[in-house]
N, C-alpha and C positions, 0 to 999 in steps of 0.2 A: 940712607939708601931707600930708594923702591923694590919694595921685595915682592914677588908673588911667589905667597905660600900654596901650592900644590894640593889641591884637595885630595890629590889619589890614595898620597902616601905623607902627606904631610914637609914633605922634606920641600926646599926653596928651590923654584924653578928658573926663575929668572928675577935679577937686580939689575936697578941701573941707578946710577948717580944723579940726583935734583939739579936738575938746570936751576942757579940763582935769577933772583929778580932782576937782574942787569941785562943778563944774558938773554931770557924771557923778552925781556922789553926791547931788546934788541931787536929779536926774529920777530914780535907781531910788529914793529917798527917797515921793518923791510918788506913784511907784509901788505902792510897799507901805503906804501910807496909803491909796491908792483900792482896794487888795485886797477889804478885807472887805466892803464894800459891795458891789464885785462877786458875792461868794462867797453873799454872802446872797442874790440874784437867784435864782427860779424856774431850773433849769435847763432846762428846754424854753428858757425865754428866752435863757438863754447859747447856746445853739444856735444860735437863729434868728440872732441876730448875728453870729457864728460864721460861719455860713453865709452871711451876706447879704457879710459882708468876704468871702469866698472869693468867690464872686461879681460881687465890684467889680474883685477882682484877675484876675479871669481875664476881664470884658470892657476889661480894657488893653490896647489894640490895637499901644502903642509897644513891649509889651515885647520883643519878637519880634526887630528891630533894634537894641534899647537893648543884649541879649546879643550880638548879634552883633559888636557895636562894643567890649564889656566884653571878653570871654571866649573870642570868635571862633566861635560853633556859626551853621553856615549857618543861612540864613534859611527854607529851604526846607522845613526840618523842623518849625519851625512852636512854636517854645518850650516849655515844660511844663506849659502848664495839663491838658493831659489827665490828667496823672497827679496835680496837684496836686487837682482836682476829686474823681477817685478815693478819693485819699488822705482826702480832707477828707469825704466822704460818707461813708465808710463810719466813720472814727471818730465821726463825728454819730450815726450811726445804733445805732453799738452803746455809745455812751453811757450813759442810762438803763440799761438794764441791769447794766453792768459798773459803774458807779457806787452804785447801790441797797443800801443795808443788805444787809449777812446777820446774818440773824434766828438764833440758835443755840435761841431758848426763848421762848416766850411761854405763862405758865401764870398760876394763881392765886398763886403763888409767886414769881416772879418774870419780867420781862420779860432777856435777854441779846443782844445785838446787838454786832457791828461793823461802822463808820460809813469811808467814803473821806473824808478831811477834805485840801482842798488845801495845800501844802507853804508856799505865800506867793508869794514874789517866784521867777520860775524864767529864767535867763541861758539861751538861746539861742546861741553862736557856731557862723556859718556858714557851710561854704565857698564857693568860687567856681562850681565845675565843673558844679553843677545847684542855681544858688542858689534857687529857688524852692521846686523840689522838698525840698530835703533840709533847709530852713527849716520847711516846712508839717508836716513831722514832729512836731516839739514845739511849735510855735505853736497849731497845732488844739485836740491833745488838754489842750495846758496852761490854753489859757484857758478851753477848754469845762468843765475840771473845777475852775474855780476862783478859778486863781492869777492876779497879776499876770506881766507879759512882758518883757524883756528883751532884746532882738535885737542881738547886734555883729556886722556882715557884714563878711566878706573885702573888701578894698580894692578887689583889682580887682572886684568886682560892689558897687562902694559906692550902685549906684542902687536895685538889690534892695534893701536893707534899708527907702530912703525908700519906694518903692513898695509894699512892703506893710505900711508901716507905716498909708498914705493911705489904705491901701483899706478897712484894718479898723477907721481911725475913721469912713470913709465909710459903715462895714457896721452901726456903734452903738457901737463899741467905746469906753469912758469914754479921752478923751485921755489921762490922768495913767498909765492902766493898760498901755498899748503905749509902751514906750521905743525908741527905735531910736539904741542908741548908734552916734558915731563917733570912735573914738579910737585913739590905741598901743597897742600891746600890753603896755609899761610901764604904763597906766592901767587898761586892762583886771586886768594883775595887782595892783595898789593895791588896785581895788572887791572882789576875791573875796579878800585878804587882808582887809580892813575887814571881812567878813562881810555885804559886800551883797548875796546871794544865798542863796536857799535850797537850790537845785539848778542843777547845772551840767549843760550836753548840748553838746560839743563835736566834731565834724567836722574834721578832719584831720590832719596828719601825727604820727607816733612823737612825734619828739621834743617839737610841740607839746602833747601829749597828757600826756606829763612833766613839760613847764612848768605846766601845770592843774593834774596833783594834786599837783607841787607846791606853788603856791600856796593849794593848797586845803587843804593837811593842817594841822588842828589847829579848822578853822574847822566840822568836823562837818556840810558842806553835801555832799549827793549831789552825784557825776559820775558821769556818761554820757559814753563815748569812742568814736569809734568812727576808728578810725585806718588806713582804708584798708586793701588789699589783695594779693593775689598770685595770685589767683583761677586755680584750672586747673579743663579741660576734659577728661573723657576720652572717647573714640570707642570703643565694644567692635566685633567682629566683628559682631553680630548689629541695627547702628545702620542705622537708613536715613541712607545717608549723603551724599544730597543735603541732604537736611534738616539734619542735624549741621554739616555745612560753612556753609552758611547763614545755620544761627543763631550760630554759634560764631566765623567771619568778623565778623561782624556787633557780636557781643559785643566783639569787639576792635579794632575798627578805629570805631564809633560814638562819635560826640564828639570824634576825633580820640583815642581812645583813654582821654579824662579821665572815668571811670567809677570810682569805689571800688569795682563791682562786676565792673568789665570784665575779659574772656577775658587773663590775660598770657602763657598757659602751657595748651598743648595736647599729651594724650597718645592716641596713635591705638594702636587695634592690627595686627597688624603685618597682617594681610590687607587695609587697608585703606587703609594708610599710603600709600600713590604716590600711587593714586586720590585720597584726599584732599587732600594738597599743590596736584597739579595744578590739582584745581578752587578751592583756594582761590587759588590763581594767580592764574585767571584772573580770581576776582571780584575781585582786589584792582587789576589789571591795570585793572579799568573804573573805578576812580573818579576823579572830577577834585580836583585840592587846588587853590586858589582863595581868592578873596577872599569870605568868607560870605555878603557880602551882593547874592551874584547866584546867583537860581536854581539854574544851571545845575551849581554848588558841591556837591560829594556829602562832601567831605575840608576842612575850614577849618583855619586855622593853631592852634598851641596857643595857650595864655593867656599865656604870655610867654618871650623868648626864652632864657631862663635853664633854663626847664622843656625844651623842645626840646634843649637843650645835654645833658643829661641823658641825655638818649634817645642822641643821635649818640653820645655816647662811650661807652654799652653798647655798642651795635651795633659799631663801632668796635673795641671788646675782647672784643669775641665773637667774629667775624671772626678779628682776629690769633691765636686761640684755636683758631683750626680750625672756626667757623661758616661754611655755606653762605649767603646770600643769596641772596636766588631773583627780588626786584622789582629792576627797574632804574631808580634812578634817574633817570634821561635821561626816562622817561614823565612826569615831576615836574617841570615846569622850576622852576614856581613855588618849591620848592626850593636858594635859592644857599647853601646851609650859614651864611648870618650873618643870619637873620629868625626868625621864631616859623613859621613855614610848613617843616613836616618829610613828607615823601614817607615812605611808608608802607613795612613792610618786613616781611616773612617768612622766618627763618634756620631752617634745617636742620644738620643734624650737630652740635647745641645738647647740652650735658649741666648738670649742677647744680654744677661750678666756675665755672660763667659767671655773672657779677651780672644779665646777663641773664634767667637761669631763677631768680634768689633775690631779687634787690629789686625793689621797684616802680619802672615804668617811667613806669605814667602816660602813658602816648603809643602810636601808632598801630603798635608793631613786636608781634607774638607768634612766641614759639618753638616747635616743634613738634617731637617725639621718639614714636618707635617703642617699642611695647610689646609684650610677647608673652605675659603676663596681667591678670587683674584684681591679683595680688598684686602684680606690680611696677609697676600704675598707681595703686595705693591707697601704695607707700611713699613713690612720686613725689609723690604730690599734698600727700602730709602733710611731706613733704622742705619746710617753707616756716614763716619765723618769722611769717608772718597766716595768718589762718582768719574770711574773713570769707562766702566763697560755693564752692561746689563744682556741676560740670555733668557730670552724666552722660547721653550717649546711648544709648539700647538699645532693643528692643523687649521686653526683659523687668522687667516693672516689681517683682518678687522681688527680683530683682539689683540694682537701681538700691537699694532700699533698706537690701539687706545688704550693699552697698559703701558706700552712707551710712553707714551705723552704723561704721564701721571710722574714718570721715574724720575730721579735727579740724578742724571747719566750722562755723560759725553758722545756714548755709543749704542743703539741697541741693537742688540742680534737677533734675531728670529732663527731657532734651529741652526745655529753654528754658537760656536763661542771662540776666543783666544785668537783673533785674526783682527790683520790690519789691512781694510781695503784701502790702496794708496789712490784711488779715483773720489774717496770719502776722506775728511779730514780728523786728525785725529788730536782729539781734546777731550780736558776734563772738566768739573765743576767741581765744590768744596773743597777740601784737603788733596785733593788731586793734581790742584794747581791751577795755571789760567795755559793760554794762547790756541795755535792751533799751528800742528804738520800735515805736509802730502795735500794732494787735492789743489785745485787754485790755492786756497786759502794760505796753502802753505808760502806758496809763492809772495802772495800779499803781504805774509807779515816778516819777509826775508828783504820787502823793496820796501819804497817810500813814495805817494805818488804825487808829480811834481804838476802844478797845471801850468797851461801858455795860454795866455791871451794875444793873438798876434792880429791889430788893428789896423788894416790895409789904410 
């Protein structure tokens, strides 16, 4: 069975039965036969559909709950249509455009052009921690340019997958053309060894990311990886540093800390360093950890107890290591060290022997270390096997970019962190993985581009 274990209370919230490899190979079969029929479709009209699913899926009013019961993200924050809307508008909008022939010649002589032709059938796998959101990344731009769809969702968000798979046939979408598998990850690896896919776009960890290409290698299908992060922050002197504290707290402790993009790893400089801890103190000092699905919940438990376990025995070894901890526990009751409910934590006197400042934590702790330039905050930041986001604070926006340039990042922020701007594309470098979503770019690596030579 597919189980999701319930981080609230631990108990099974929903199972479903593994579609076999037969039956799999079935549906993306049927898949890639209602392709081109799609493909031939006006694209305005893939659009409007396109959009009208997005639209089905964001007046779902249960989903809001349905996460909170899956994944644990309080309720009060209200799920991710906001950004899923976002996301999904703007790849509509710069569609047509970035789609359109380029014309190289059109004379008495000949006409030269090349055409975006969509890839076929494109595999979707996606995580738990923002299923929607990081779903609608390649589900938009894939169908609006073309291809058929393929969706395998994380276990624990196994309703995400049925849910948007209703809305987008709710929206027009040809049934045969949205798959929404559910199977093992043994099946999973069968269909992309068979060569049931044209492209692959995968969400989560390292090593899963290695079971993909590997299974993928020899089958000549694109992947996309994008395999999470180790994301630091830096603080210059010249930072407003209410605001830095702010957003950068914020970036790390949001979602219980399950962000690919989230703060794990903050470098202050050294005029700033007290001040800043303090107040980060104190913001973390106000939140309540709780059961998500009560208002009053600012901190929800992680997605399961195994992932929490993770987190305690960094801190844990950071600690015996010579780290400070600065939150007390005791403000946590909901906290008994044996649940998915992990009380939030901020360590000082942290260095880059600790697995804490080098692996991903994935959970609501960040470590914070003093600097006394931009050179020793630019060897820190790249001190890290992912490069998936970097967050600079300054009021000098020069600096921010000639310390970007230095970084070995997919993204840099200037005075925000933990956002995906869908008009900017979003990729990584090292351990993070390869391709790129949203933005043209995304479009690009979801089509293939065909030339015509037409010699009058």
């Amino acid at each position: 069975m597919l189980t999701c274990i319930s981080p609230i209370d631990g108990s099974v919230y929903v199972s479903r039965d593994p579609q076999d490899l037969d039956e799999a190979l079935a549906a993306v079969s049927a898949a890639r036969a209602a392709q081109p029929g799609w493909a031939a479709r006006d694209l305005a009209e893939r659009v409007a559909i396109v959009n009208a699913g997005v639209a089905a899926l964001c007046a779902n009013g249960a989903l809001v709950d349905e996460l909170a019961h899956q994944m644990g993200r309080p309720v009060r924050y209200g799920g991710e249509m906001g950004g899923v809307k976002e996301r999904a508008d703007h790849m509509a909008a710069i569609a047509a455009e970035t789609l359109a022939p380029t014309e190289v010649e059109r004379s008495n002589a000949a006409r030269r052009l090349i055409k975006r032709t969509p890839l076929g059938v494109v595999l979707a796998i996606a995580p738990w921690n923002y299923p929607y959101l990081t779903a609608i990344n390649t589900i938009v731009p894939a169908l609006i340019a073309g291809n058929a769809l393929v969706l395998k969702h994380a276990t624990q968000t196994i309703l995400a997958g049925e849910r948007l798979r209703e809305a987008f046939l709710a929206g027009g979408v040809p049934e045969a053309l949205f798959v929404n598998l559910q199977v093992t990850h043994d099946t999973i690896d069968g269909l992309i060894r068979a060569k049931a896919f044209d492209f692959i776009n995968f969400t989560g960890s390292v090593a899963a990311g290695r079971t993909i290409e590997r299974s993928a290698a020899g089958t000549f299908a694109g992947v996309s990886l994008e395999l999470g992060g180790k994301d630091p922050g830096y603080v210059r002197a010249d930072a407003d540093l209410d605001r830095a504290v702010d957003g950068l707290i914020d970036g790390a402790m949001f979602n219980t800390g399950q962000c690919c993009c989230g703060i794990e790893r903050i470098y202050v400089a050294e005029p700033l360093f007290e001040a800043f801890v303090d107040k980060a103190r104190a913001i973390v000092e106000g939140y309540v950890l709780g059961n998500p699905l009560h208002q009053a919940t600012t901190l929800g438990p992680m997605a399961h107890k195994r992932l929490a376990d993770v987190v305690r025995d960094q801190v844990i070894q950071a600690v015996t290591a010579g780290a400070e901890p600065l939150i007390d526990p005791a403000l946590f009751p909901a906290d008994d060290g044996t649940t998915a409910y992990l009380a939030p934590q901020i360590l000082v006197n942290v260095d880059h022997d600790m697995a804490l400042m080098r692996e991903e934590n994935f959970g609501p702790v960040v470590g914070i270390m003093k600097v006394s330039s931009d050179d020793e905050a630019v060897a820190l930041m790249n001190d890290s096997a992912y490069g998936l986001t970097a967050s600079i604070w300054t009021g000098d926006t020069d600096a921010a970019e000639a310390i970007g340039d230095r970084l070995e990042t997919g993204t840099v922020f200037m005075n925000r962190c933990d956002y995906l701007d869908p008009a900017l594309c979003w990729t990584g470098c090292k351990d993070t993985g390869r391709g790129a979503s949203l933005s043209t770019l995304g479009y690009h690596s979801l089509t293939r581009p065909k030339s015509f030579h037409l010699k009058t």
